[in-house]
C-alpha positions as a printed NumPy array, in Angstrom:
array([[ 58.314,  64.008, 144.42 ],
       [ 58.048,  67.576, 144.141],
       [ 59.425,  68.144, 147.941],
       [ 62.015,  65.439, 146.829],
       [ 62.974,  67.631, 144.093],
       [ 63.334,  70.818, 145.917],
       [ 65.469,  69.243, 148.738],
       [ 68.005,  68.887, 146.56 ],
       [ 67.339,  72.058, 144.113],
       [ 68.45 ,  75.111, 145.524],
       [ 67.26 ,  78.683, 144.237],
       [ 68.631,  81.504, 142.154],
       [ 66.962,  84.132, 141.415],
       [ 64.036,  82.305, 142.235],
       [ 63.788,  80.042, 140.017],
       [ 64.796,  76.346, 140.827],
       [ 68.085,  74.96 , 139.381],
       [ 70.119,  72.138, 139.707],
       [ 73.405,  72.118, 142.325],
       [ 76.957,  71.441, 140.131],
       [ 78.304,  68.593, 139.789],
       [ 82.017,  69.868, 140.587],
       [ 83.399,  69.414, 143.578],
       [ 83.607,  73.146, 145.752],
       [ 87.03 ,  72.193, 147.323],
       [ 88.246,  71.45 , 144.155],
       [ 90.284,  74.51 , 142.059],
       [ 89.193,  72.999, 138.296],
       [ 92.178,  75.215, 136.91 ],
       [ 94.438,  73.44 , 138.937],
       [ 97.078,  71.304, 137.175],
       [ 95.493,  67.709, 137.073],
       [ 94.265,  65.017, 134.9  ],
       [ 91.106,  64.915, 134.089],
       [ 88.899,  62.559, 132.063],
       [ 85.72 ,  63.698, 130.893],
       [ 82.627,  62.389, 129.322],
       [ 80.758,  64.752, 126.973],
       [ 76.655,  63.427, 125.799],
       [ 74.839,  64.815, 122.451],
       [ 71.353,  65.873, 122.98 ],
       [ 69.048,  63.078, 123.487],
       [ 72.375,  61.047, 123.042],
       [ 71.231,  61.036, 119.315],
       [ 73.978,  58.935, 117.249],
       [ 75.393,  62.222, 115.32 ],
       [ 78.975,  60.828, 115.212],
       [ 78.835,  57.893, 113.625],
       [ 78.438,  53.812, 114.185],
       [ 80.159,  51.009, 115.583],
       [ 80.972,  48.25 , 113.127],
       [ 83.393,  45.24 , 113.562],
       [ 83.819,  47.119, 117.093],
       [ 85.455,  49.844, 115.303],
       [ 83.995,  53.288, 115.641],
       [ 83.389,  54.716, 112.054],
       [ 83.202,  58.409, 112.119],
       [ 80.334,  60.411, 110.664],
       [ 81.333,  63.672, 109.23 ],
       [ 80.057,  65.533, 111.983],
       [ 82.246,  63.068, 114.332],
       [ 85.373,  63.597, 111.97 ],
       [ 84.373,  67.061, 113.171],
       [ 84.183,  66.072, 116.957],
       [ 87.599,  64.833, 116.347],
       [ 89.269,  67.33 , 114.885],
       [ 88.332,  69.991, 117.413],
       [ 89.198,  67.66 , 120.419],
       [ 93.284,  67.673, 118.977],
       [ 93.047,  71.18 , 118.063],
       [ 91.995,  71.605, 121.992],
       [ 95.664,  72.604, 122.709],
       [ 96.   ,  74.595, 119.738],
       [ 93.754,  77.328, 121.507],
       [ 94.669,  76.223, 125.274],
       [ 98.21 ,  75.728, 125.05 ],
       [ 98.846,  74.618, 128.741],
       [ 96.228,  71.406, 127.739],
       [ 97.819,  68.24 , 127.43 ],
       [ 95.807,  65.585, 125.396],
       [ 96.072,  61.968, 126.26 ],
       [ 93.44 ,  59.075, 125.321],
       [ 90.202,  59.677, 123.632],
       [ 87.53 ,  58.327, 121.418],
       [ 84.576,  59.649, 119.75 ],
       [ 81.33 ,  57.281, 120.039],
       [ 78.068,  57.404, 118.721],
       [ 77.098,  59.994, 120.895],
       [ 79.484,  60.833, 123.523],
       [ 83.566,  61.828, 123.402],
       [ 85.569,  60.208, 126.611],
       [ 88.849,  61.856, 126.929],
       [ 91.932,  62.241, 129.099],
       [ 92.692,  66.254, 129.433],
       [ 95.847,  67.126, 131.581],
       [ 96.175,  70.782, 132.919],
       [ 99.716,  71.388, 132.877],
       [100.412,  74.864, 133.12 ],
       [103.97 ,  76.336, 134.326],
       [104.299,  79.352, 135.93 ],
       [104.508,  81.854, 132.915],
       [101.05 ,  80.733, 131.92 ],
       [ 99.525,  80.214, 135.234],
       [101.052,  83.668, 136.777],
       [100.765,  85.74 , 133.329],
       [ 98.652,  88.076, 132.309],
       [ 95.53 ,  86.386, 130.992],
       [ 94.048,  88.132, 128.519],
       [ 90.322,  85.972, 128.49 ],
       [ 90.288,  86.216, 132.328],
       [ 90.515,  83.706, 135.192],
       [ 87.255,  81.888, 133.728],
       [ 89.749,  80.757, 130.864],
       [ 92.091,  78.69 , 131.867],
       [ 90.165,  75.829, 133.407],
       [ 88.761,  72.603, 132.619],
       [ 84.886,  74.103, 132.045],
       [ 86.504,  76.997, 129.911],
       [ 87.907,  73.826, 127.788],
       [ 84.895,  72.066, 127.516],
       [ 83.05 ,  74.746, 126.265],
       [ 85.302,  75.476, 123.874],
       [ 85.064,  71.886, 121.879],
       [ 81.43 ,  72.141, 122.409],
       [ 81.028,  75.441, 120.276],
       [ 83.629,  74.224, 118.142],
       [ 81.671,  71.034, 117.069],
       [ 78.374,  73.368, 117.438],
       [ 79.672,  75.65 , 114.886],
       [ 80.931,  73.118, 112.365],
       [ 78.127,  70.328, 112.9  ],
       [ 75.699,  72.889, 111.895],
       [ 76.834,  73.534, 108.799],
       [ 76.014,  70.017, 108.001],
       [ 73.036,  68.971, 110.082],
       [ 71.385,  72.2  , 111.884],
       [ 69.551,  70.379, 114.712],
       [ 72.721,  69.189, 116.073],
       [ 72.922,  69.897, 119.64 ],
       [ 74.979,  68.489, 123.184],
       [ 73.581,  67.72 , 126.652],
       [ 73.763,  71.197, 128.659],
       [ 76.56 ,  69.36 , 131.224],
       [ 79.673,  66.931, 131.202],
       [ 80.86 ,  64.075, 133.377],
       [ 84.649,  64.916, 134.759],
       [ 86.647,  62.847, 136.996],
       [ 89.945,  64.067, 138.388],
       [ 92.28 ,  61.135, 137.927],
       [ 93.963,  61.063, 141.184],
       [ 97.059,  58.108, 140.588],
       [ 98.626,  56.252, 137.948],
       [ 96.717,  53.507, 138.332],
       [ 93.569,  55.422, 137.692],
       [ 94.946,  56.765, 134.741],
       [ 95.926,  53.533, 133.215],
       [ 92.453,  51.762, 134.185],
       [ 90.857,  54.889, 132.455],
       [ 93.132,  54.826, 129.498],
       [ 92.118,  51.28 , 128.968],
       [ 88.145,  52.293, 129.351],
       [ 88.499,  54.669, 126.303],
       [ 90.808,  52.177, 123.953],
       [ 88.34 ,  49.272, 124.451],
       [ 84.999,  51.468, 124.161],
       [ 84.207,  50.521, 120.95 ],
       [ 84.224,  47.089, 121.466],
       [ 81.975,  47.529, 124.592],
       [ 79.85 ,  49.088, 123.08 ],
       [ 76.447,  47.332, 123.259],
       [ 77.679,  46.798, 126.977],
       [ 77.945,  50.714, 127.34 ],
       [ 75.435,  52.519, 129.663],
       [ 75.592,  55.35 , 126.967],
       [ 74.269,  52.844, 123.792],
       [ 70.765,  53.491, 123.202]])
């Protein structure tokens, strides 16, 4: 196991760590669609229950959901399309769209800040921040799930994945 383990591991700084899951030949600040999976810790149910196959939102996932719409309040070239908080994940449908006075302007945050990570980690300390005020153990899985949506028909099969969630739910791989 161990020799398993450090086949695919790959040092830094000597220490052991785990290769991204991004693609290399991929630019992630590149305009696309994207959707995106995003665990709590544990995949502990902070966001609520499913009832009637209905998700009904915690306060800490009214919180999840708030910070998701405000996404393009503090990225403006993020466009927003399907999404739905579970128990303990958000799936969502983030388009990059930037023209060329944001992608060729001065950028103020740096290069690091205008891609799909940079947006992820934004909602994550956003829900951090509030979600503690309420419960302080809350806490997300260190990584996400992304897919670059690649076609139409990709983004409509997709779309319909995160409307009809809910009432998958005891089917989902995420419901624990």
């Amino acid at each position: 196991m161990i020799i398993t383990i450090k086949k695919i591991m790959k040092k830094y700084q000597n220490k052991y760590r785990i290769e991204s899951a991004r693609h290399s030949y991929w630019d992630y600040g590149s305009n696309a669609y994207y959707f995106v999976t995003i665990c709590t810790g544990n995949r502990k149910h902070y966001f609520g229950k499913i009832q009637e196959d209905k998700m009904q939102l915690s306060s800490i996932g009214e919180i999840a959901n708030t910070c998701w719409l405000e996404i393009p309040m503090h990225f403006p070239f993020v466009i927003l399309h399907n999404h739905v908080v579970m128990p303990n994940h958000v799936h969502g449908i983030i388009q990059i769209s930037k023209n060329d006075d944001i992608s060729n302007g001065p950028n103020k945050f740096g290069p690091q800040s205008e891609n799909l990570a940079s947006i992820i980690r934004g909602f994550k300390i956003g829900v951090t921040k509030n979600a503690r005020t309420i419960y302080l153990q809350f806490k997300w899985q260190p990584r996400y799930h992304d897919h670059i949506i690649r076609n139409y028909r990709s983004f409509e099969n997709i779309s319909e994945y995160i409307t009809n969630n809910p009432k998958k739910w005891k089917l989902d791989r995420f419901f624990e």
